[in-house]
C-alpha positions as CSV (number, residue, x, y, z in Angstrom):
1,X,183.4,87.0,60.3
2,X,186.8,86.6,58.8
3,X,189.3,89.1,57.2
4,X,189.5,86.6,54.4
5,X,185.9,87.3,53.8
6,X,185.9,90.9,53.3
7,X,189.7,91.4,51.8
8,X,190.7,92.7,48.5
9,X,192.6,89.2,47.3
10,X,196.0,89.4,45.4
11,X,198.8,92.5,45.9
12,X,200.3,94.7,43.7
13,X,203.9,94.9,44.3
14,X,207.0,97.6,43.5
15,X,210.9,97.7,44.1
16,X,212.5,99.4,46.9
17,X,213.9,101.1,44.2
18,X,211.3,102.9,41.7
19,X,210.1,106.4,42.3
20,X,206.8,107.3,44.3
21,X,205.5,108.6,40.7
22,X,206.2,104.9,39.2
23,X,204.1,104.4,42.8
24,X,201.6,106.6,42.1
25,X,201.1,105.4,38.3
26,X,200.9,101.7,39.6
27,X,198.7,102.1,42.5
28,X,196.1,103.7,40.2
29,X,196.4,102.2,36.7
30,X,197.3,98.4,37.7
31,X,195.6,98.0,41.2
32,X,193.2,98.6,44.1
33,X,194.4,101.7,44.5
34,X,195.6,102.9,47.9
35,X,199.1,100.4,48.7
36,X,201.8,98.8,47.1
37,X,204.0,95.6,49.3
38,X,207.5,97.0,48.9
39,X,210.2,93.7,47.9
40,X,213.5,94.1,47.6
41,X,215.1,90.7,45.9
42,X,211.6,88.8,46.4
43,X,211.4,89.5,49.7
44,X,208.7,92.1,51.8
45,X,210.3,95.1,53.1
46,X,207.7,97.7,53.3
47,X,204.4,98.8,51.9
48,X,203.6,102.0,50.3
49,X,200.9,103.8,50.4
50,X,198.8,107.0,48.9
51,X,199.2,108.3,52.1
52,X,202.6,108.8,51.7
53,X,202.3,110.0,48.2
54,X,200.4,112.5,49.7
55,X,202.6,113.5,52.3
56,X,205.4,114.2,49.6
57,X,203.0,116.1,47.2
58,X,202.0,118.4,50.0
59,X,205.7,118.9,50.9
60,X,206.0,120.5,47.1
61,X,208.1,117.5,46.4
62,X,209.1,116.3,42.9
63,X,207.9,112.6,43.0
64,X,210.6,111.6,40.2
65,X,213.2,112.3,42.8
66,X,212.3,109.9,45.6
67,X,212.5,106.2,46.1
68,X,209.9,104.2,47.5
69,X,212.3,103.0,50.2
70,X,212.6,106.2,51.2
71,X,209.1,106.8,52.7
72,X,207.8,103.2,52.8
73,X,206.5,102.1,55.7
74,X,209.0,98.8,56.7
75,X,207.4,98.0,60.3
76,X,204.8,95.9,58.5
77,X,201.5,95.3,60.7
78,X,200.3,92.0,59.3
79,X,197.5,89.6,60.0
80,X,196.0,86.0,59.3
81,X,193.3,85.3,56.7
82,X,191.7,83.7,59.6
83,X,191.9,86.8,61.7
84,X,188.4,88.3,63.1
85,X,187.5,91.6,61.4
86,X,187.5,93.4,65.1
87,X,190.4,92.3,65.8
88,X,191.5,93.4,62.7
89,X,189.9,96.8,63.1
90,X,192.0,96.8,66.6
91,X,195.0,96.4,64.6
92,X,194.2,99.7,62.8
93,X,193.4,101.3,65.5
94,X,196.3,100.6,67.8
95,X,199.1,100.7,65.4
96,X,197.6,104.1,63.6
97,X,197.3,103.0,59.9
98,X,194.1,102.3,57.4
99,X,195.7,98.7,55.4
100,X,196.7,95.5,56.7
101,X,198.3,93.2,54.4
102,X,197.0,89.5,55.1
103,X,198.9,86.5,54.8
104,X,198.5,83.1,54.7
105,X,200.7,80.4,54.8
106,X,203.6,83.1,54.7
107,X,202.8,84.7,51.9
108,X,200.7,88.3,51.5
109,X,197.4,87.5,50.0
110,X,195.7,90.4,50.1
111,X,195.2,93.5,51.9
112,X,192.2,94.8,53.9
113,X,191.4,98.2,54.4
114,X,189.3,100.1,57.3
115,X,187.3,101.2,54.6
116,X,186.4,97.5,53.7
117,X,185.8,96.7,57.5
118,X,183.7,99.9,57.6
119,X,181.6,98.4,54.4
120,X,181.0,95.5,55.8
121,X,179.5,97.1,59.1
122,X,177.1,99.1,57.4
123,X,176.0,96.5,54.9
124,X,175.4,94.5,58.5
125,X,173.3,96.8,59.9
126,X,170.8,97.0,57.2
């Protein structure tokens, strides 16, 4: 099986720019939920993630006062539609995060999450 047949298809984007509580508002109310692909002038930079929200809430932080680029994630682990989900799940594993955006052709089409490779597991073994 294919990352293609278990992603979440399309991406919710933000600026490099906005706050992590413009972040936090999209992420919930607009998307998925869990990641936002940073761009900066059209372009990927970065992704964002609840994670990080986190990490700044825990810190006693005022969300208003940060930008997204400055806890963004830029080294972006990536892989292929076409990718296998193990291989996938390796991914994860080796590079220490929980979403992979997938591209095709270029472009980010979607995003896959451990919790989507773990889905599909169990729904294999029954």
């Amino acid at each position: 099986m294919n990352v293609r047949e278990i992603m979440i298809e399309g991406v919710e984007t933000i600026g490099e720019d906005e706050t992590l509580e413009t972040a936090l508002k999209k992420s919930t109310e607009e998307g998925e939920g869990g990641s936002l692909i940073v761009e900066r002038n059209g372009e990927v930079v970065g992704i964002v993630t609840t994670w990080d929200v986190l990490e700044e809430i825990g810190d006693r932080r005022d969300l208003r006062d940060i930008r997204v680029r400055d806890t963004m994630e830029t080294h972006l682990v990536t892989v292929h539609t076409d990718t296998p989900v193990e291989q996938a799940a390796k991914e994860m594993v080796d590079h220490g995060i929980w979403r992979l955006p997938v591209e095709e052709a270029g472009q980010i089409v979607g995003i896959v999450s451990a919790t989507d490779i773990l889905t599909n597991e169990i729904r294999n073994i029954m």
